[in-house]
C-alpha positions in Angstrom: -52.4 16.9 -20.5 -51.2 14.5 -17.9 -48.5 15.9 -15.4 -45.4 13.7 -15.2 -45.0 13.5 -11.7 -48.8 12.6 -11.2 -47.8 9.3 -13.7 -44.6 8.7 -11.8 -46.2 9.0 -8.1 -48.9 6.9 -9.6 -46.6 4.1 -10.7 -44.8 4.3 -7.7 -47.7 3.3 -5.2 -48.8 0.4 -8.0 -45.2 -0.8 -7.8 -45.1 0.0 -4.2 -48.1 -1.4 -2.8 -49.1 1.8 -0.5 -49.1 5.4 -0.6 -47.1 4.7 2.7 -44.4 3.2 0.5 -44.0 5.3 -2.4 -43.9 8.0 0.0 -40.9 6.9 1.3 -39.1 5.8 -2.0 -39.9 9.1 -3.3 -39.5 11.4 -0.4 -42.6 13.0 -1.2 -45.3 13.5 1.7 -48.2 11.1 1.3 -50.9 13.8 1.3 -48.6 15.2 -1.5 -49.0 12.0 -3.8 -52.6 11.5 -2.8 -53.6 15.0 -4.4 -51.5 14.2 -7.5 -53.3 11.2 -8.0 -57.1 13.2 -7.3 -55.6 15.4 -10.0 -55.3 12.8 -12.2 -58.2 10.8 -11.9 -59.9 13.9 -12.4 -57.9 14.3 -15.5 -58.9 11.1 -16.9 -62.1 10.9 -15.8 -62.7 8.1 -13.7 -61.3 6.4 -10.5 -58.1 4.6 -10.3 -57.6 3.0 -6.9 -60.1 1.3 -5.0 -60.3 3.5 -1.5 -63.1 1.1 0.2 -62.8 1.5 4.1 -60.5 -0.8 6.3 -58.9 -2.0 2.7 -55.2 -3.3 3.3 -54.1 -4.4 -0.3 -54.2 -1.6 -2.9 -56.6 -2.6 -5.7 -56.8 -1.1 -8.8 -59.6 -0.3 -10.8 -60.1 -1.1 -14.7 -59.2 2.6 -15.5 -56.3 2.6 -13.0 -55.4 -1.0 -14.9 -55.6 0.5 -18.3 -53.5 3.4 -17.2 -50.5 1.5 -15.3 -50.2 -0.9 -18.8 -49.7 2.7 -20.3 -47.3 3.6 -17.9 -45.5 0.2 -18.5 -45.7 0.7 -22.1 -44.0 4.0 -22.1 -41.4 3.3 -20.1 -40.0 0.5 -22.6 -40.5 2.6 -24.7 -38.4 4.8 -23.6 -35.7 2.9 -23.2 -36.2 1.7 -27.1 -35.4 5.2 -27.9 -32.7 5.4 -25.9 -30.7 2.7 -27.0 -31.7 4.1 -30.6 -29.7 7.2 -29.8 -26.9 5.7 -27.7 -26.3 3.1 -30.7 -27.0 6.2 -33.3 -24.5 8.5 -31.4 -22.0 5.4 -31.8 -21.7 4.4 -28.1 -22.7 1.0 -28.7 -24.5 0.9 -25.6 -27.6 -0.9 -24.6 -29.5 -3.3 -23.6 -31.0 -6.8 -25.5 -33.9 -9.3 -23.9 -33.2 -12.6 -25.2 -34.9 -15.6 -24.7 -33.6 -18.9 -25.3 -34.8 -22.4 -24.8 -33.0 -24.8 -22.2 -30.5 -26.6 -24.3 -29.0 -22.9 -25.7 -27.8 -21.9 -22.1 -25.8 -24.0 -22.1 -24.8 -25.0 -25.8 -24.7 -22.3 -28.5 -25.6 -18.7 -27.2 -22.8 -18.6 -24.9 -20.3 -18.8 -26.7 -21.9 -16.5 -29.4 -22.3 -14.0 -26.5 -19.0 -13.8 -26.1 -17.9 -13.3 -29.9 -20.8 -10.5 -29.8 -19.2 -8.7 -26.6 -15.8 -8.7 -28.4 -17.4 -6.4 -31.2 -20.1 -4.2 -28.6 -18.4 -4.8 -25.0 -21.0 -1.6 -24.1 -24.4 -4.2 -24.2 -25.8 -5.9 -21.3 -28.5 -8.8 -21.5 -31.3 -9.8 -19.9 -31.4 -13.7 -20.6 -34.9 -15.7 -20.2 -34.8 -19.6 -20.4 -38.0 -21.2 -20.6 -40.2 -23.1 -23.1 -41.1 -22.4 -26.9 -44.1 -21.3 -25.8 -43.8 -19.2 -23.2 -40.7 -17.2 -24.9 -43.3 -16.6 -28.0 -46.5 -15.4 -25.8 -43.4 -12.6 -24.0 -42.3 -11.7 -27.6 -46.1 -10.8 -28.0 -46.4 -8.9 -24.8 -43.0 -7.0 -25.6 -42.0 -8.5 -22.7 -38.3 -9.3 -25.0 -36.9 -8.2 -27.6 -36.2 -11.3 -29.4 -36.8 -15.4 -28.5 -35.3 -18.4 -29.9 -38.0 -21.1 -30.3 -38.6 -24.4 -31.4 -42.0 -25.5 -33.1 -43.5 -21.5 -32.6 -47.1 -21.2 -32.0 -49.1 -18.9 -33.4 -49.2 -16.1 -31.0 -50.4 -12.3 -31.8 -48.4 -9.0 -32.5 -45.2 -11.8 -33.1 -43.4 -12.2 -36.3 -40.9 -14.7 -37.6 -37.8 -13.0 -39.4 -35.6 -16.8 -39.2 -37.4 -20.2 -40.2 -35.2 -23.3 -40.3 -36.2 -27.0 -40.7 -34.7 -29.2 -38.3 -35.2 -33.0 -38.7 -36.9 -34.7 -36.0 -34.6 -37.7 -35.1 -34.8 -40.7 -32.0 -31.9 -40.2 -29.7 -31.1 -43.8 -28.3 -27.9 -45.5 -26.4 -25.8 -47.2 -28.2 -26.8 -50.5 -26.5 -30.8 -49.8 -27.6 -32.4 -52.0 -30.1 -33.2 -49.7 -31.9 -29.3 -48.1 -32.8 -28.1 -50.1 -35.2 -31.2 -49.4 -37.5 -30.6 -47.1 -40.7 -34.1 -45.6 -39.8 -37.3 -46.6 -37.6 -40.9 -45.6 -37.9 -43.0 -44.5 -35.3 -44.8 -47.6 -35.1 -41.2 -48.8 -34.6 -41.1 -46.9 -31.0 -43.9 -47.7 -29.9 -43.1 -50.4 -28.2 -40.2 -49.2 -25.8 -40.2 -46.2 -22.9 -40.5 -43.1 -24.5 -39.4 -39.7 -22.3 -41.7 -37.5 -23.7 -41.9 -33.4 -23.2 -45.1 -31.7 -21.0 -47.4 -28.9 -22.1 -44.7 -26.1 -20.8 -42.6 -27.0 -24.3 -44.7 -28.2 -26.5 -46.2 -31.8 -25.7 -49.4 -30.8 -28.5 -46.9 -31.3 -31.3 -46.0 -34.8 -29.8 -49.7 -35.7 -28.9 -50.7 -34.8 -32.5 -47.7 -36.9 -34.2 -48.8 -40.1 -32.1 -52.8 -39.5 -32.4 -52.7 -39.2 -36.1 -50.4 -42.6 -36.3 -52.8 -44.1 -34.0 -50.4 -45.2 -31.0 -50.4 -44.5 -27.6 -47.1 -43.7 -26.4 -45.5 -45.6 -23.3 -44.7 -42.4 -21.1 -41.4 -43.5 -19.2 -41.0 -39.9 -18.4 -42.3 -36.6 -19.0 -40.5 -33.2 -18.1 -40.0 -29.8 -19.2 -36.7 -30.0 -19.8 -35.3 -31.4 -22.8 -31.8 -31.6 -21.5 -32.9 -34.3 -19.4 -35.1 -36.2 -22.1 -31.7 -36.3 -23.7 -29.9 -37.4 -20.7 -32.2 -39.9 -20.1 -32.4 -41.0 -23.4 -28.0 -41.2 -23.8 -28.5 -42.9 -20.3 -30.7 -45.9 -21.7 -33.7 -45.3 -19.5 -36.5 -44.8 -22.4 -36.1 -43.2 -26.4 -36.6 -39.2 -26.9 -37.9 -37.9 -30.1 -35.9 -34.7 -30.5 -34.1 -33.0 -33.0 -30.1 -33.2 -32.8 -29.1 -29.8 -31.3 -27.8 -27.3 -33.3 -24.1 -28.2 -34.3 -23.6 -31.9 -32.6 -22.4 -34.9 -34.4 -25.5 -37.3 -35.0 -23.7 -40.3 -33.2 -21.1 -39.9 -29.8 -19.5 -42.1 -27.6 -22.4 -43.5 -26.1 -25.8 -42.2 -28.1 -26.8 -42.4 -31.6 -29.7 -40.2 -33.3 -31.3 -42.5 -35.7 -33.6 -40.7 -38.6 -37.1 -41.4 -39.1 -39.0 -41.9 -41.8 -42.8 -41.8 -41.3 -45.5 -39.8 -42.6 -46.9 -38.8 -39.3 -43.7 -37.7 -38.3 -42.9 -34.0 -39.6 -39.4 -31.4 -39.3 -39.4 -29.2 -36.0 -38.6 -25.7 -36.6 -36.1 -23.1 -35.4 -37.1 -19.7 -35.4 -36.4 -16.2 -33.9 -39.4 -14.5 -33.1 -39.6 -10.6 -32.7 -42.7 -8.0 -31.8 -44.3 -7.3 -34.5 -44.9 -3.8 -33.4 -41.8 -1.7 -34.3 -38.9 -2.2 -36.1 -35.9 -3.4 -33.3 -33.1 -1.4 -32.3 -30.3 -1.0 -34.0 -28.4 -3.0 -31.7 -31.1 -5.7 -31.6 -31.2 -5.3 -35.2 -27.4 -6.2 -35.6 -27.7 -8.7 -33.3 -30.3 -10.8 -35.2 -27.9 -10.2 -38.4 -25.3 -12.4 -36.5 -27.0 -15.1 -35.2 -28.5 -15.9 -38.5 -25.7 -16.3 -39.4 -24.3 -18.3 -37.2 -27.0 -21.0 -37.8 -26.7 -20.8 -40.9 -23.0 -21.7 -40.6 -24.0 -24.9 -38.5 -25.2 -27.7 -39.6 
């Protein structure tokens, strides 16, 4: 059996970056967490740091690899169960990863935050905002407990428990040609500046839609934000192929979303994407309850 402080001095020179380090977070004498760390390489069987003469930077081995993803592992663990008991015990206390995409920092979750802090004031967050597909590959690592995602990839050890079609619409200025139309094609776009999304959130579903229509897109822009291919498409600087966000009007002073209707052209999807390892906490639990709701309530 592994000793506990021989796992917790080891993780603390990982984390640290020296035995010189740890030694001093811990207070524990260097010589002290070197023999606890002999003790359990000998205990598992094989070397764990890399001790080659005049190294500076700690290396681990493959072993020693293996065995800090354990400790990792454990840890959230850990703090799984905990929250599990805290909410069980009725404390309402804990802690949910979420991660969101750009535009729901600053539109929806917010305010939803808020209306969920009114009923368990004892949760704290930890908030990622990046792209669809990099929220989905941390829901596979465990990394969150839950990510909001547009157009999900298939990613391992991640499960879907929300699905929700979301029509895929051009976003135009008022003043574009294109505005007063009832609906365009794609063929329709083709012609005009389009500001189109990059590989960080999901430029493969875009690249696909024009290949199998047989245009090449006129690139105006590309980003990885799709606040700003919004912005720039309200603006009048090129068209954006998006989906109207998640409770606003389809036309506003200044923009219009105008539907399309081509075969190449197919619904984005909203989902919320969990590890599909464990059943979530309680708390995590109720909090996926709610915001299913509260897309479902928005149209």
């Amino acid at each position: 059996m592994i000793p506990g402080n021989a796992l917790r001095y080891f993780a603390e020179v990982v984390r640290s970056g020296s035995l010189r380090a740890a030694s001093e977070r811990l207070f524990v004498a260097a010589s002290a967490i070197s023999r606890q760390i002999t003790l359990l390489e000998e205990e598992v069987g094989a070397p764990l740091l890399e001790r080659s003469r005049g190294r500076s930077v700690l290396k681990l081995t493959a072993a020693g690899e293996s065995l800090m993803r354990y400790v990792v592992h454990t840890d959230r663990e850990f703090e799984r169960v905990r929250a599990e008991i805290e909410a069980l015990k009725g404390l309402r206390k804990g802690k949910i990863r979420l991660g969101i995409p750009e535009t729901f920092a600053r539109d929806s979750i917010p305010g939803f935050l808020s209306r969920f802090n009114q009923q368990y004031p004892g949760i704290s967050y930890e908030i990622e905002s990046a792209g669809s597909p990099r929220l989905v590959e941390m829901v596979g690592q465990d990394e969150l407990d839950l990510a909001i995602a547009f157009n999900a990839p298939a990613v391992l050890h991640v499960q879907h428990v929300y699905k929700r079609q979301l029509a895929t619409r051009v976003l135009v200025s008022d003043d574009h040609p294109l505005a007063e139309k009832p609906h365009v094609r794609l063929s329709d776009c083709a012609e005009y500046g389009i500001a189109y999304p990059d590989a960080r959130i999901g430029a493969k579903v875009y690249d696909e839609m024009f290949a199998k229509a047989g245009i090449k897109p006129r690139k105006t822009l590309v980003s990885n934000s799709y606040d700003l291919l919004r912005s720039v498409a309200r603006a009048g600087l090129a068209l954006a192929i998006v989906n109207a966000r998640v409770g606003e009007p389809l036309q506003g002073p200044g923009y219009r979303y105008v539907p399309i209707k081509d075969p190449h052209v197919k619904p984005q999807h909203l989902s919320l994407c969990i590890f599909d390892g464990r059943n979530p906490s309680p708390i995590v639990a109720i909090f996926i309850e709610l915001l299913k709701q509260e897309f479902d309530s928005l149209e």
